[in-house]
C-alpha positions as CSV (number, residue, x, y, z in Angstrom):
1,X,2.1,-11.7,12.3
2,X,0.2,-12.6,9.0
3,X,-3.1,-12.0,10.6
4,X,-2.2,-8.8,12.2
5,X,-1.2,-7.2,8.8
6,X,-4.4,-8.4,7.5
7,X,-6.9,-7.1,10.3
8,X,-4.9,-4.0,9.6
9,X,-5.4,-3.7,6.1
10,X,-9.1,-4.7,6.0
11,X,-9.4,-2.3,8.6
12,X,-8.1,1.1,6.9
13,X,-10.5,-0.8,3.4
14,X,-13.5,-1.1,5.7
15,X,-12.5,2.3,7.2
16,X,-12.6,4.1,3.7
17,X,-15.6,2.8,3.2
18,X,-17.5,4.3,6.0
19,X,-15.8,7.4,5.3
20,X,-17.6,7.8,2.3
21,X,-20.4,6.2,3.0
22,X,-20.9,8.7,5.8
23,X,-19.7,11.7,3.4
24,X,-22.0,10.3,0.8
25,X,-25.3,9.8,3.0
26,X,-24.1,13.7,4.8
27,X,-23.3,15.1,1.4
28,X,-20.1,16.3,2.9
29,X,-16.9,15.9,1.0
30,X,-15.9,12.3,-0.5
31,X,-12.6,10.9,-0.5
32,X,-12.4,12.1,-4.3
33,X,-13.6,15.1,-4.0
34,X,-11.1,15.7,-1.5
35,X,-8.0,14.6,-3.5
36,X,-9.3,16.1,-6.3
37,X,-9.4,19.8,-3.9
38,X,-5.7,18.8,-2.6
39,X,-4.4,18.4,-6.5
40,X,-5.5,21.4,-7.1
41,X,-4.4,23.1,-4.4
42,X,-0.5,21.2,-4.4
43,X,-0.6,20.3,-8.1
44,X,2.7,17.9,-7.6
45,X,0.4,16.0,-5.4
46,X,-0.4,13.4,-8.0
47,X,3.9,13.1,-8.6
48,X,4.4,12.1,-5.1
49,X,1.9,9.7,-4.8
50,X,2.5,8.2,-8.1
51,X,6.4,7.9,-7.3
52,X,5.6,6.4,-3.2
53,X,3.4,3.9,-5.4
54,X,5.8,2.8,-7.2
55,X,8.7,2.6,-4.9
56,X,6.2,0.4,-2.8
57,X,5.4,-1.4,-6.2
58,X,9.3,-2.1,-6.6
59,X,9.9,-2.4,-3.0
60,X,7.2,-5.5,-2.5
61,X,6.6,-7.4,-6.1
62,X,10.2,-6.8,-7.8
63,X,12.7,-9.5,-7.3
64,X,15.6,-8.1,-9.5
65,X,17.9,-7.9,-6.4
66,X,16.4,-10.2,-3.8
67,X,15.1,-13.9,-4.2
68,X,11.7,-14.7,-3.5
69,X,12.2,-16.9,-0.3
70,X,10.3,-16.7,2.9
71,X,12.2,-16.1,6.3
72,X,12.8,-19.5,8.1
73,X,9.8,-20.1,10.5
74,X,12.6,-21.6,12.8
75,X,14.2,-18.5,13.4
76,X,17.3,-18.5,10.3
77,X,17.3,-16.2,7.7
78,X,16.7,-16.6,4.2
79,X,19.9,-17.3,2.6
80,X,20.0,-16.4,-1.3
81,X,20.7,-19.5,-3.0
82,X,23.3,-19.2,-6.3
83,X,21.7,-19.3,-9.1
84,X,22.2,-22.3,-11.4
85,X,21.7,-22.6,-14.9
């Protein structure tokens, strides 16, 4: 599953940048340019997509609720240990 997430995250980087190398070499509209036209348009826009990037933030990187513990590779789940001093 490791490898599946990562083809699919290279994927949508190396897709971005054919999109604007495209946009760039057709001098059509650039990933910028086009944020920048949809902030103007909806100015909340840059809210939103500051608050989903921090929920992700939070949501992957933030261990204030959850240990840090893989899932078993033999099929358990990761129990949360008690913390000792």
């Amino acid at each position: 599953m490791n490898l599946y997430w990562t083809i699919l995250f290279a994927g949508f980087a190396i897709l971005a940048i054919a999109g604007e190398t495209y946009a760039l070499k057709t001098n059509r509209i650039t990933m910028s340019r086009y944020i920048w036209n949809a902030s103007k348009r909806f100015p909340p826009l840059p809210l939103f997509v500051g608050l989903v990037a921090g929920f992700l933030f939070c949501h992957f990187w933030w261990g204030g609720i959850v240990y840090f513990e893989p899932v078993s590779i033999t099929g358990g789940t990761a129990v949360p240990r008690p913390v000792t001093p």
